[in-house]
VEXDREN-2710 file (C-alpha; in Angstrom, 1 decimal):
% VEXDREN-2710
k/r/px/py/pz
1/UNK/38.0/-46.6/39.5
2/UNK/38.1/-48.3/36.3
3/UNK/41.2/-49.2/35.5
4/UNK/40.6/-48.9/31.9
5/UNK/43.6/-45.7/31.6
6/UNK/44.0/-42.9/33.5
7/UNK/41.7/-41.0/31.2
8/UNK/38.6/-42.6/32.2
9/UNK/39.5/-42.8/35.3
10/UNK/39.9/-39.2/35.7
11/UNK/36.2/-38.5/34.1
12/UNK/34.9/-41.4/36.4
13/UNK/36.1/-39.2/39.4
14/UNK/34.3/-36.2/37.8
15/UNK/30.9/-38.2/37.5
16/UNK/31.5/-39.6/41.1
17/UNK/32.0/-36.1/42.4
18/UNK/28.7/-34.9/40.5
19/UNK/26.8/-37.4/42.1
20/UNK/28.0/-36.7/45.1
21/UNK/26.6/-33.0/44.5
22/UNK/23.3/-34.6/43.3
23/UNK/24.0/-33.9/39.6
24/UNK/23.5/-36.6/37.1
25/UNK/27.0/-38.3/37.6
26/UNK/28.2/-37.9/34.1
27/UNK/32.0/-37.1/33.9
28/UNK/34.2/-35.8/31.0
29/UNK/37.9/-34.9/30.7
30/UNK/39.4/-33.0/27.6
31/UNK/42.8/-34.2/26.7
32/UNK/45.9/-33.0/24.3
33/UNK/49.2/-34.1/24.6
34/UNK/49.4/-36.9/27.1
35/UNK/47.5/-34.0/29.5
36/UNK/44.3/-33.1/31.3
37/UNK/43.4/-29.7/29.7
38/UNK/39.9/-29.4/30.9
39/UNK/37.5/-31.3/33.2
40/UNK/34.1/-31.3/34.4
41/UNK/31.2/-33.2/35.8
42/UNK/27.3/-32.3/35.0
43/UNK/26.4/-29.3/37.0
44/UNK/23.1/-28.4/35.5
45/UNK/21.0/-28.1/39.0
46/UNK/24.2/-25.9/40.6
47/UNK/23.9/-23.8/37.6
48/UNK/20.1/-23.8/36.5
49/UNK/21.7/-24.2/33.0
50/UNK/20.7/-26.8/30.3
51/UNK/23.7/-26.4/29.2
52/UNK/26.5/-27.4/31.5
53/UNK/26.7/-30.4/31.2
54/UNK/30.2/-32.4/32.0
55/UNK/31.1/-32.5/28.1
56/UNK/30.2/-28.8/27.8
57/UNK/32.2/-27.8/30.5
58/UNK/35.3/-29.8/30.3
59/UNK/35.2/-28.3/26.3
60/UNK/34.7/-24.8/27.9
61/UNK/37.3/-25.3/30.2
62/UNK/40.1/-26.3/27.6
63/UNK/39.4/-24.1/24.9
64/UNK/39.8/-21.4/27.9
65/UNK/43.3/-23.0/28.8
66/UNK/44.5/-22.5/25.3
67/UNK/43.0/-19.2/24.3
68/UNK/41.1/-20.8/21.5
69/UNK/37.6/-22.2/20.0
70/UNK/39.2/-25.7/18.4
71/UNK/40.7/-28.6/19.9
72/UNK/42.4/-30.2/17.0
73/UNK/44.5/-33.0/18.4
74/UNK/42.5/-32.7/21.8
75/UNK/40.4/-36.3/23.2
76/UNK/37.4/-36.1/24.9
77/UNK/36.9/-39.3/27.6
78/UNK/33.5/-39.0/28.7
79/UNK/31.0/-41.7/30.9
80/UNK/28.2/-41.6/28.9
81/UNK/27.1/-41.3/25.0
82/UNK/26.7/-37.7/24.8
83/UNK/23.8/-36.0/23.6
84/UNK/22.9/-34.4/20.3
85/UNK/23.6/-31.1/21.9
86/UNK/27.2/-31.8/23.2
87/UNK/27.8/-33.9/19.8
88/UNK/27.6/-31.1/17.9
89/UNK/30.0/-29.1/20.3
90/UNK/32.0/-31.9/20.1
91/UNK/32.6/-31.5/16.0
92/UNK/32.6/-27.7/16.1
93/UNK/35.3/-27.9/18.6
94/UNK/37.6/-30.3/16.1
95/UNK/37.8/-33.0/19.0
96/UNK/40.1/-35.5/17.7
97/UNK/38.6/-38.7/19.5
98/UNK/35.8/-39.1/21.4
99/UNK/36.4/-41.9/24.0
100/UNK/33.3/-43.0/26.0
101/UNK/31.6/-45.2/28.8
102/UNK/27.9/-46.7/28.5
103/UNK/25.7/-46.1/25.7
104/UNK/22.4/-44.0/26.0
105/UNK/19.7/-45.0/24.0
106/UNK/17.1/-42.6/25.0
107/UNK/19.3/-39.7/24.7
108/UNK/22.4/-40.2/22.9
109/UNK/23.4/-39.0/19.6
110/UNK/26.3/-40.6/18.5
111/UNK/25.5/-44.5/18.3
112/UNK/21.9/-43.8/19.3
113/UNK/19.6/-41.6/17.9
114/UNK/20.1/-39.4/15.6
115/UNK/23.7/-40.7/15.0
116/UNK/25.2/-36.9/14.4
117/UNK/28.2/-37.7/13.3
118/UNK/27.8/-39.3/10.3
119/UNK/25.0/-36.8/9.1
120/UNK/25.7/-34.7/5.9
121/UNK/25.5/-32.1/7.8
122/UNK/28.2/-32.8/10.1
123/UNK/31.5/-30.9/9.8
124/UNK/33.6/-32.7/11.5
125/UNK/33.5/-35.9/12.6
126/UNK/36.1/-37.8/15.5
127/UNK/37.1/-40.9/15.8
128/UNK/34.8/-42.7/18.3
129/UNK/35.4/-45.4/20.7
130/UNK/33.2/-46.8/23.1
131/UNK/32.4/-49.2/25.6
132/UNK/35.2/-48.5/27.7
133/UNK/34.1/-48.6/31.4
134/UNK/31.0/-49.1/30.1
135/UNK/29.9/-51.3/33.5
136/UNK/31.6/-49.0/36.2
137/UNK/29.3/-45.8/33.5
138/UNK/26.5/-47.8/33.7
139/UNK/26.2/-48.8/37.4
140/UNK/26.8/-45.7/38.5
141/UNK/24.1/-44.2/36.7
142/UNK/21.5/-47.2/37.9
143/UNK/22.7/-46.6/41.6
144/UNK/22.1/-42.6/41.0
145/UNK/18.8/-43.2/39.9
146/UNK/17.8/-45.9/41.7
147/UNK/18.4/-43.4/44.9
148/UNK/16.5/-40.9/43.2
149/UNK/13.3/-43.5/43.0
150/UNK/13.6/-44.5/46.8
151/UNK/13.6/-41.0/48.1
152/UNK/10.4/-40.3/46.4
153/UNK/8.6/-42.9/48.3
END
């Protein structure tokens, strides 16, 4: 694990278990109050859904724990930049911080791309830090990937 906190260790263990599934290993864990309300790794293959991916789900899964739609004062540690889709779930869903691993230049939307939250249109936007595991996101992405490229030789 990472060793950075407990957080990121937790949605490292989520990635590593996607992987192991053959999902992209992307991991994400929703947290409020010092506790792990929700968590999730990609399953979009398992499910045939665009949509599940680990940040979806682990949102999903909290906002089912508490009986609600927002997560004011809830953090979201995830391995990788998420997307434009799961950015904007991210700010309807009030997440308080958003904690995460390695960058993605080709499909993020928070520091990449189209940078959602700091659009006008953006309704809400958290607090973001990044970088943290960023090596331990990274290599586990290049190993997933690099697997994928040998098996279709």
């Amino acid at each position: 694990m990472s060793g950075t906190n407990r957080f990121m260790d937790a949605a490292f263990a989520e990635a590593k278990q996607a992987g192991a599934r053959d999902e992209v290993p992307i991991g994400a864990v929703v947290v409020l109050d010092g506790e792990i309300i929700g968590r999730a790794g990609n399953s979009t293959r398992a499910g045939h859904d665009v949509t599940a991916h680990a940040e979806m789900a682990a949102i999903r899964m909290a906002c089912e724990a508490l009986g609600q739609e927002r997560l004011a004062g809830a953090d979201l540690y995830v391995t990788l930049e998420p997307c434009t889709m799961c950015a904007a779930a991210i700010s309807f869903a009030r997440i308080r911080r958003l904690y995460y691993g390695a960058n993605d230049p080709k499909g993020g939307a928070v520091e990449s791309g189209v940078r959602f939250f700091s659009q006008p249109t953006c309704h809400h936007a958290p607090d973001v830090y990044s970088g943290i595991g960023e090596r331990e996101a990274r290599d586990l992405l290049l190993e997933f990937f690099q697997g994928k490229r040998g098996e279709e030789r």
